[in-house]
N, C-alpha and C positions, 0 to 999 in steps of 0.2 A: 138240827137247825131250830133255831127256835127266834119269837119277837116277844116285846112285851112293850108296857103302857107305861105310862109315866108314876104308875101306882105302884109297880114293883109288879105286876102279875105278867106272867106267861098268855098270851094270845095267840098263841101258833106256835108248837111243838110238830116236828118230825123227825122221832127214835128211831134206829135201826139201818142206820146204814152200817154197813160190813165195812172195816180197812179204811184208810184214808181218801179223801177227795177233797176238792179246793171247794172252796167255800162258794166260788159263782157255779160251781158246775150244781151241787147238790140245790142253789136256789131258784135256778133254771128248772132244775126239776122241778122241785114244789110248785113252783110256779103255773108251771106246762102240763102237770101229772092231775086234771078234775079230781081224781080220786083222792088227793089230798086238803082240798076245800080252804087253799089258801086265801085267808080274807085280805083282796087288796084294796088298798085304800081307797077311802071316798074320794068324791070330787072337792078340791080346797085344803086335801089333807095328802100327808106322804110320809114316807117309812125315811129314818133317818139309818144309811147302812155306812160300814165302814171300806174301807177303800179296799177289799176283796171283790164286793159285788159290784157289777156293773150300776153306770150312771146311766140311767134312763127313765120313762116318764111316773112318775108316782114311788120314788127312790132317788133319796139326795146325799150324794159321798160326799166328802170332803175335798178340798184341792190336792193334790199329787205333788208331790216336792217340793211340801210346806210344811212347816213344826205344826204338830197337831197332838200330842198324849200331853193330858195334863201334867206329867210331873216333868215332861220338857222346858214346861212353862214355870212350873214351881221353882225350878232348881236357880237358886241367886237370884229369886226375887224378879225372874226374866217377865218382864211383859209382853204381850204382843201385836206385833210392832207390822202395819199396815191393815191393809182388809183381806189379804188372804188369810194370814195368821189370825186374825181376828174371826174372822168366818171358822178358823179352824180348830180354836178354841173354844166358841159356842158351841160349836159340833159337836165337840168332842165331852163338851161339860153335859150336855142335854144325853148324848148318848151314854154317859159312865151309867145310870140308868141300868141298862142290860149286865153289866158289869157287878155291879150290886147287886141285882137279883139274883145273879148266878151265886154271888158270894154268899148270899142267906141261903140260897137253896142247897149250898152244898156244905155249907156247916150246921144245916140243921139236918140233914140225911146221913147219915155216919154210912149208911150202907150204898153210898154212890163211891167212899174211897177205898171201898174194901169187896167192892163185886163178887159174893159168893160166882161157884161154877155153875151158876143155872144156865139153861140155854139159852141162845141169844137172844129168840124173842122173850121169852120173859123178863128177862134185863133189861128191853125195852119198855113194856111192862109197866116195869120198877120206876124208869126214867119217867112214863108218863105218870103214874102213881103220883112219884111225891111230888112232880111238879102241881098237879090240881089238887095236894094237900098243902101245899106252898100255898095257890089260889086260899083257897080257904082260910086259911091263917090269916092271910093279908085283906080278904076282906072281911072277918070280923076283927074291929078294932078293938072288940071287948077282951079281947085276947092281949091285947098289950103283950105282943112278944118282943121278949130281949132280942133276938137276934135281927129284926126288922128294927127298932130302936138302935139299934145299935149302930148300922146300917147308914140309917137314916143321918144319925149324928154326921157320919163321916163325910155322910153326899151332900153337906148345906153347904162347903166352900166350893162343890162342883157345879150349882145349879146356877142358872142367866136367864136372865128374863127374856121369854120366847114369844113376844112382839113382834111383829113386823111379818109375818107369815102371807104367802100371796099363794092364790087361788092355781092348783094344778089340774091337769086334767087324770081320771080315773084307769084310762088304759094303761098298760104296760108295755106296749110296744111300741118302740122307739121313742120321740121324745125325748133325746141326746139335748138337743140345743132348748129345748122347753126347758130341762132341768140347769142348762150353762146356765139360759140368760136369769131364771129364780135367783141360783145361787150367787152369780152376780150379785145382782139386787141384794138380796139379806146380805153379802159383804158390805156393799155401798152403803146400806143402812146401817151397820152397824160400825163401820167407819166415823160417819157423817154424827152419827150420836155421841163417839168419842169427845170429837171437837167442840 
């Protein structure tokens, strides 16, 4: 599991789970597990997730049985069309973010597509390794790396101006209807700007 910043850098890696698991069970853990030192968000801030993890307070999904990947939107030039779609296409532009990151970090590691047989923890290791040489890269910019450029190129028609943000509260338990009535609101705002 891993978050990251709007700068492209990793803020929360956890390597090594064994086998499959659905993506809310393992962030339940991080979550719940001290020993993992998950930093959750401040007060006025919150983690944008995709529609795997639970909606609750300081974590905002997307709407549920509404277009939301941008090339759904891409395809013939489709716009989107009310404030669900709308809400779920900022979402979704603000989040591609994580998506990018990953795509630098794994085309600049050649040794994430080809896992020698080390043992498992060291493979995780590996994963924490090059993700804080990834960090490093991306914060010095004297570095001018191609594959961050490059990157970057692609994500300038996915980015939206992240205005309108309203103040949540810092716990994470529960806070179901805190996060509806938000995401409400940033629909209705970004509706009402349409017009």
């Amino acid at each position: 599991m891993a978050a990251c910043d709007f700068n492209m850098c990793f803020t929360f890696v956890m390597a090594g789970w064994e086998g499959s698991a659905h993506d809310s069970w393992i962030f339940n853990y991080a979550l719940n597990d001290p020993q993992h030192n998950f930093p959750h968000p401040p007060r006025g801030k919150y983690y944008l997730v995709d529609s795997g993890y639970p909606l609750q307070r300081g974590y905002l999904k997307p709407y549920q049985n509404t277009r939301y990947h941008l090339p759904d939107f891409a395809r013939g030039g489709c716009r989107a069309e009310g404030r669900r779609e709308m809400f779920n296409h900022a979402h979704s532009s603000l989040r591609s973010v994580i998506e990018r990151s990953f795509d630098v970090w794994k085309k600049k590691w050649a040794i994430l597509w080809d896992m020698p047989s080390y043992s498992f923890a060291k493979q995780a290791d590996i994963v924490m390794a090059t993700m804080a040489l990834h960090n490093f890269i991306r914060r010095h910019p004297s570095r001018n790396d191609i594959d961050f450029n490059e990157c970057e190129q692609e994500g300038q028609d996915d980015r939206v101006d992240s205005q309108g943000r309203q103040e949540t509260c810092s716990d994470t338990t529960g806070g179901v209807e805190e996060m509806i009535a938000l995401r409400d609101s940033i629909a209705d705002q970004l509706y009402e700007s349409r017009a």
